[in-house]
Residue, then its C-alpha position, 0 to 999 in steps of 0.5 A: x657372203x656370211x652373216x655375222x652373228x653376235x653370241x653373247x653365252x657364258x655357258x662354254x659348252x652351249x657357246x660350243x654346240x651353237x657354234x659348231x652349228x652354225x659355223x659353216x652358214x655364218x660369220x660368228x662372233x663371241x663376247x663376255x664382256x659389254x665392252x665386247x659387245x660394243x666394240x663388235x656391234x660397232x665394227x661390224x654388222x651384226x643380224x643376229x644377237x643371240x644372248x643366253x637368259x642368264x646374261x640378260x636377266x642379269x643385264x635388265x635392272x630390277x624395279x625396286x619398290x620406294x622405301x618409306x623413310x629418306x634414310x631408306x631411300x638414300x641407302x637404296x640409292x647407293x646400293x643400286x648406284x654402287x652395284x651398276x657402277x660399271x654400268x655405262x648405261x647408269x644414268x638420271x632416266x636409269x636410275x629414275x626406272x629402276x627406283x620407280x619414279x619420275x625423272x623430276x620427282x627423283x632430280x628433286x628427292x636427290x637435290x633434297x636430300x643431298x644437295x647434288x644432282x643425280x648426276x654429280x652422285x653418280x660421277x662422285x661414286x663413280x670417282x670414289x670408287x675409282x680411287x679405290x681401285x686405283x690405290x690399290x694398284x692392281x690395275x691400270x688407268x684404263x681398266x679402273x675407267x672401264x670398271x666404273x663405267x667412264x667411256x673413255x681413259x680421257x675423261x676418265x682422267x678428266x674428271x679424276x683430276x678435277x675432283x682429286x686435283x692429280x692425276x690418276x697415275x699421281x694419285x696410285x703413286x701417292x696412295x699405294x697402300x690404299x689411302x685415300x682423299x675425300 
């Protein structure tokens, strides 16, 4: 029985010399997309993950130094929320590392300064932009959840029509043209 191996290289060229190599001695597995990655390490078992420096320096967040003023820091925020929105691993502990705090001083500088939590900021983004993306209607429900970083069409449509009160598919009905609700 072959070992499975799991490549993880954008590099086409250097996806085919490794593969070529080592074809014959193992099972090898190719992906370029999170998604892929989760889906083969659940199904199947995996001893090696070879990733190239591109992808991983692209994946590993950056610290970001606290900005001096509120304003700073909510626009540091937003940026670093907006720009790992697909992120399934964006969360309060996250988002805590990469702005360079603790959990409880970040809880509470949120609360503070928005009166929600670092968790309700992150679904209402994540919802915000799926709005977005689901009136423009070039995609379809699961790919709009995908792109935001929901696990899952369920509670994806859960919670988008909790807080729009439709459904996702009502909603791309009402605002083709890339209306909105707020």
């Amino acid at each position: 029985m072959k070992s499975n191996i799991l490549f993880i290289i954008p590099d086409k060229q250097e996806l085919a010399v490794l593969t070529a190599q080592l074809q014959t001695a193992y099972t090898i597995h190719v992906t370029d997309s999170i998604t892929g990655v989760e889906k083969i390490i659940g199904e199947e078992n995996i001893q090696l993950v070879v990733c190239s420096r591109e992808v991983f320096d692209h994946s590993v967040p950056r610290r970001i130094t606290a900005p001096q003023t509120d304003d700073e820091f909510i626009k540091t925020l937003q940026e670093c929320i907006s720009a790992n929105i697909h992120n399934r691993s964006l969360n309060v502990d996250w988002l805590a590392r990469v702005m360079n705090m603790s959990r409880p001083t970040l809880f509470r500088k949120i609360k503070n300064l928005t009166r929600q939590t670092p968790n309700e900021l992150i679904g209402s983004a994540r919802l915000q932009q799926a709005a977005i993306l689901i009136a423009s209607a070039n995609y379809k429900v699961f790919e709009v959840a995908e792109m935001v970083g929901f696990g899952s069409s369920s509670s994806f449509s859960k919670a988008f029509m909790k807080r729009f009160k439709e459904t996702p598919i009502a909603y791309q009905r009402t605002n083709k043209n890339g209306g909105m609700h707020s």
